[in-house]
N, C-alpha and C positions, 0 to 999 in steps of 0.2 A: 887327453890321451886318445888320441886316434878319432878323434873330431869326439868325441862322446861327452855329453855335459852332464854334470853332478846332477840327480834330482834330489836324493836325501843321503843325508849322513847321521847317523844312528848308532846305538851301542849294540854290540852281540856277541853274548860269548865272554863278556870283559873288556872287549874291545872294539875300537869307533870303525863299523862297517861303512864304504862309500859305495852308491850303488850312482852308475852313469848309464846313460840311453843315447843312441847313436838312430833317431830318426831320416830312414830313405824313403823319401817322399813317393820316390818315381816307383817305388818297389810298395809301397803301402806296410814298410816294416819297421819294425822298434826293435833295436837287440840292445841286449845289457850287457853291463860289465859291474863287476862286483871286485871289491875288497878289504883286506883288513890293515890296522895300523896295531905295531906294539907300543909296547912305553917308550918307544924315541923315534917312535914317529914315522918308522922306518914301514914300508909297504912289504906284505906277505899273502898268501892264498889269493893271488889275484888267479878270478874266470871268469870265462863269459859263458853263464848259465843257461841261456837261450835267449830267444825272439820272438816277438809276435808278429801276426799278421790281422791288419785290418782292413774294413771294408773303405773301397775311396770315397763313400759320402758320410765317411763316420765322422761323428767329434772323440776326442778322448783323450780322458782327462789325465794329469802326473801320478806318476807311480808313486805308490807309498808301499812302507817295508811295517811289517807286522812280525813281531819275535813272540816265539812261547813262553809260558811263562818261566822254564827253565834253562832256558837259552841252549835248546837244543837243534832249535831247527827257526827260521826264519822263511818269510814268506815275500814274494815280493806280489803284490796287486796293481791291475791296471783295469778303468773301466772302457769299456767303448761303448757309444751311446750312436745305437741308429735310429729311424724313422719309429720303428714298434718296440721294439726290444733292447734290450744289454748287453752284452759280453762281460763275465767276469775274466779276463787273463790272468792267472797263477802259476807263477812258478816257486816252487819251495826249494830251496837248499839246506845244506846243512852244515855244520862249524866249519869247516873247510870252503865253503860257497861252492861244494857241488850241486850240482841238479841233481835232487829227486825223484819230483813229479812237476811236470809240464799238463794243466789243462784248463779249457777256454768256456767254461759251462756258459747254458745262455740262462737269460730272467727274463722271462716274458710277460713285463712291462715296459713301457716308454719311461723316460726321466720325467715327462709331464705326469705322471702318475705315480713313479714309486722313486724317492731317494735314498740313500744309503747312505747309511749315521755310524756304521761302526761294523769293522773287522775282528776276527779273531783266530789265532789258529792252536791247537793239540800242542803235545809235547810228541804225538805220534803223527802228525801233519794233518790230522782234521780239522778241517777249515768251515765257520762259522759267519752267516753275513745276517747283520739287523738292519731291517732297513722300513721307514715310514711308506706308504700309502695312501692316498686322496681316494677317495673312494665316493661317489655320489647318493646321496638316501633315496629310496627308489619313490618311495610316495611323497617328496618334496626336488619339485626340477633342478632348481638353484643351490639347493642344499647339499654341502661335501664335508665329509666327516675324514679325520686321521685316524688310521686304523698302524697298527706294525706288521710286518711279515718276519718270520724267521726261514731264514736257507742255509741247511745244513750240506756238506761235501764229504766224502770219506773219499779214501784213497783208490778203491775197490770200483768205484762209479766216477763217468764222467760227465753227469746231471746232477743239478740241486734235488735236495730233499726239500719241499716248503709246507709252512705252518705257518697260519695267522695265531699272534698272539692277543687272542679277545675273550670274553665272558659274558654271557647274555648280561646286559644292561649297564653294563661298565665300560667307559671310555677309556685306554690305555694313554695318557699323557706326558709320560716321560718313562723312559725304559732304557737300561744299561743292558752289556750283550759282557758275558764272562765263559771263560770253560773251566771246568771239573775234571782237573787231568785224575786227581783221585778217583772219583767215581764214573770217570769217563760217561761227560754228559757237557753239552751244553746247556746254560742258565743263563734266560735271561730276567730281570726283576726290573718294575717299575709303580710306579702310580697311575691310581685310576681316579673318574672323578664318577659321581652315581648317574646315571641321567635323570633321575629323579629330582636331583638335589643339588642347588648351586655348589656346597660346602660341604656335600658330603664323599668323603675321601677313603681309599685303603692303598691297601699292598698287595700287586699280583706278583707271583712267584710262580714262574715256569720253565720246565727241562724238557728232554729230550737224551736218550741215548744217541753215541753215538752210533751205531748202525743203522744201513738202510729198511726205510719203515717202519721206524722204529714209531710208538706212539708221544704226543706232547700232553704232560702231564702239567695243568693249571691248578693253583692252588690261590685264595685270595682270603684277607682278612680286614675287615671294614677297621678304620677307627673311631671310635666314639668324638663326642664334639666336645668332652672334659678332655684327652688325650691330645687331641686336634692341638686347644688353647692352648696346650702343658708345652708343645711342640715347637709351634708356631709364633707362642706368646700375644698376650691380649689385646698388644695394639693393631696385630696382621689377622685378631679373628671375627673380622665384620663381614658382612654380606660378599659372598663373590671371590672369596681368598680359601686356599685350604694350600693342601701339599703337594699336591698337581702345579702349584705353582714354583715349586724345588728343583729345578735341575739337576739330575743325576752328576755327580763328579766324578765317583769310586765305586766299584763293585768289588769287594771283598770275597771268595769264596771261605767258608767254615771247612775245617776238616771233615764234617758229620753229615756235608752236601747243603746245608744251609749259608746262607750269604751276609755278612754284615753292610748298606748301603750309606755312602756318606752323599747329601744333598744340600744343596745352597739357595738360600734366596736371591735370585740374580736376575735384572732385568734392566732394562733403559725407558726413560721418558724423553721425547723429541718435542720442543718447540719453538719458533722461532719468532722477533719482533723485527718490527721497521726500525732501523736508525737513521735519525733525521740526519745527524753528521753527515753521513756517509750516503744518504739518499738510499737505501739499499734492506733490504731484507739479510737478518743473519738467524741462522739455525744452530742451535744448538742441542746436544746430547747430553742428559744427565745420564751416568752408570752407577746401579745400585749393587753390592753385593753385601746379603746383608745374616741375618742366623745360618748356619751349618745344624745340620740335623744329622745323628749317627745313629742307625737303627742296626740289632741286630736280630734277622730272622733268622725263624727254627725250617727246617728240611718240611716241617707239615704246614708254613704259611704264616706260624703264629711269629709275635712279635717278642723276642727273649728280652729283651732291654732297648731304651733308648736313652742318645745324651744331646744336649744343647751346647753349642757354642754363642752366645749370643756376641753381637758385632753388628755395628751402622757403621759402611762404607760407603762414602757418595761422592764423586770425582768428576768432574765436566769435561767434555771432547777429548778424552785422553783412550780412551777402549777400554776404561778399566783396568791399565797396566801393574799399577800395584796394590791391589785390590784382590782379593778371595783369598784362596793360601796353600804352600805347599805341603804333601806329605810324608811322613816317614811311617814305614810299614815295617814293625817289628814283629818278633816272632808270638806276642802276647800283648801288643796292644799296637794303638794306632797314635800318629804325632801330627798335630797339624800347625803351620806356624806359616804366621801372616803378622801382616803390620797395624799395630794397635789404636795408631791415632797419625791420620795421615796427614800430619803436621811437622815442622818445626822439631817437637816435642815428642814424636815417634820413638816407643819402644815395636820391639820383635818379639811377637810372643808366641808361647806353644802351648796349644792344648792338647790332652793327651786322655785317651781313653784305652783305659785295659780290656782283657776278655770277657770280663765281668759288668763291664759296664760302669765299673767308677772311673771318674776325672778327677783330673789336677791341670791346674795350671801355671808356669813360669814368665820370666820374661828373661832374654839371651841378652838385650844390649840397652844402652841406657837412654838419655834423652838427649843429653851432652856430646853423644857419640855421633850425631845426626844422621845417622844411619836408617835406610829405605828397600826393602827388598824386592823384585820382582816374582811374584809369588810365582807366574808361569812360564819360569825358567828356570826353576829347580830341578834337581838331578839327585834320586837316592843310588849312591855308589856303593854302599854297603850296609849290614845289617841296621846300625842305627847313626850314619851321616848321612848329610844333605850337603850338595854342592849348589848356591844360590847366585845368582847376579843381586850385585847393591850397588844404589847409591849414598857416598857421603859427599857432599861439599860438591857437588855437579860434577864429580866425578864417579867412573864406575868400575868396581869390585871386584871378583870373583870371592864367593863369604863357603865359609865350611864351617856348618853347626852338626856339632856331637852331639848325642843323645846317650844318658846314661840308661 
């Protein structure tokens, strides 16, 4: 449409948002266009919400679309990356894809120094950026440490608010970025590891209001190395493993401003040998995804319950594709369903945890069915369905699993 190409298509609102950019090079400008589709497919609320301008020796990277969690307002993001600094580009709309607010805050970092791992925006347009840091230890020259930043935006200001999220002698290792439309606050939680202590592990829990200069409120709670094992399980509790090694997947908020975190063991080993055959070095990639960890924290740090999924996923030069799992977010508990045995012999199973912390688990389909999900292609369309991609028999699905 009018030279403009698609970057992403997205749900909002109920319905699959297209958002297209129309770069003029000569002019150093990006303008959008935005729309929506109903149930037949048919185009309505088409605008073009605005444009950016950037610098001619900038790089900069694809727009991505970030929606609240009530699907009242959507955000579109662009970064531009110069010699010293950042550009965030923002422009927010609202169910209609009108413009809100239009603005270009900087971060004064280089991309060699500071990346960004995650977006977020309000249901009132407070926009929230997490993003990692290299940072260098001042009494070791070669030595660089990952530290996080938080950057908060409110409507009112056209600068970030920033916060480092750190704790004298705790390394922050994985960190999720959430907001608190309740209690009007961004939250972000993650894992630390001690500096003390190879294996010694907790949970940082930090907010922030959202208004300008407002204070960041850090709370942390070590876990014990009995808790650790109960966790991690005793073949992952030897030297040099703890929960720092979980990548964050889900950040839950509690109605009570506490967060329930779902984390995975996920990682790859790379090696490669000579084949004589072929005269030739070949490389290959193991992908592991392996226990799911459900924790649910209290508002003061402490740890209210935790559950295990246990699962050994291991798959070669594939990225992992049907591997970890997708999930369903109900109004009192949580569903996660992934492929049981990545065989032949594959069932679909769901584990599920309440508010309370008790599990169950099922299984959706059988062995016979030969049925394979792609766990990072699920889609929750309503309170307790999931819309999935599968394969049976080399061919592929669209799957819709109900949850009672």
């Amino acid at each position: 449409a009018d030279n403009y190409n698609i970057d992403v298509v997205t749900m909002f609102n109920g319905h699959p948002l297209i958002l297209r950019s129309q770069w003029m090079k000569n002019e150093n400008t990006i303008s959008f266009s935005t729309e929506l589709l109903d149930d037949k497919g048919t185009s309505f609320s088409k605008k073009k919400p605005g444009k950016i301008i950037y610098g001619k020796d900038s790089d900069v990277e694809k727009a991505r679309v970030v929606v609240s969690k009530d699907n009242l307002l959507a955000t579109i993001v662009m970064e531009e990356f110069r010699n010293a600094d950042q550009v965030i580009h923002v422009i927010t709309i609202d169910t209609s894809c009108t413009s809100i607010y239009k603005g270009d805050p900087l971060i004064s970092y280089s991309t060699k120094q500071l990346e960004i791992s995650d977006v977020a925006i309000a249901n009132d347009g407070q926009i929230a950026v997490l993003a990692q840091l290299e940072e260098r230890i001042s009494d070791e020259r070669k030595k660089k440490q990952m530290s996080y930043k938080l950057f908060t935006l409110t409507n009112s200001s056209p600068v970030f608010n920033e916060y480092k999220i750190s704790t004298e002698g705790k390394q922050l290792t994985e960190a999720s970025l959430s907001v608190d439309n309740a209690n009007k606050k961004t939250v972000v939680t993650g894992f630390y590891s001690d500096n003390e202590s190879y294996t010694g592990t907790g949970i940082l829990f930090a907010s922030v209001a959202f208004t300008n200069g407002a204070e960041l409120q850090i709370k942390s709670v070590n876990i014990d190395d009995n808790a650790r094992i109960k966790l991690i399980g005793e073949r992952n509790s030897g030297a040099n493993t703890g929960l720092y090694s979980y990548p964050i997947r889900k950040l839950i908020l509690r109605s009570d401003g506490g967060a329930v975190v779902v984390a995975e063991a996920a990682y790859y080993s790379e090696y490669s040998y000579y084949d004589y055959f072929t005269q030739s070095f070949t490389r290959r990639i193991e992908y592991h995804f392996d226990n799911v960890v459900i924790m649910s924290i209290h508002t003061n740090g402490t740890i209210d319950w935790s559950s295990v999924l246990r699962k050994s996923q291991e798959t070669l030069d594939d990225g992992g594709a049907l591997s970890s799992f997708a999930t369903v977010l109900q109004s009192n508990r949580i569903d996660l369903i992934y492929n049981k045995d990545l065989s032949r012999s594959n069932e679909v199973g769901v584990y599920s945890v309440d508010n309370k912390g008790i599990s169950s688990q099922l299984t959706v389909t059988r062995p016979e069915q030969n049925l394979t999900i792609l766990p990072f292609s699920g889609k929750q369309v309503d309170e307790n369905t999931l819309i999935i991609a599968a394969f049976q028999k080399k061919k592929i699905y669209l799957m819709k699993v109900e949850l009672n």
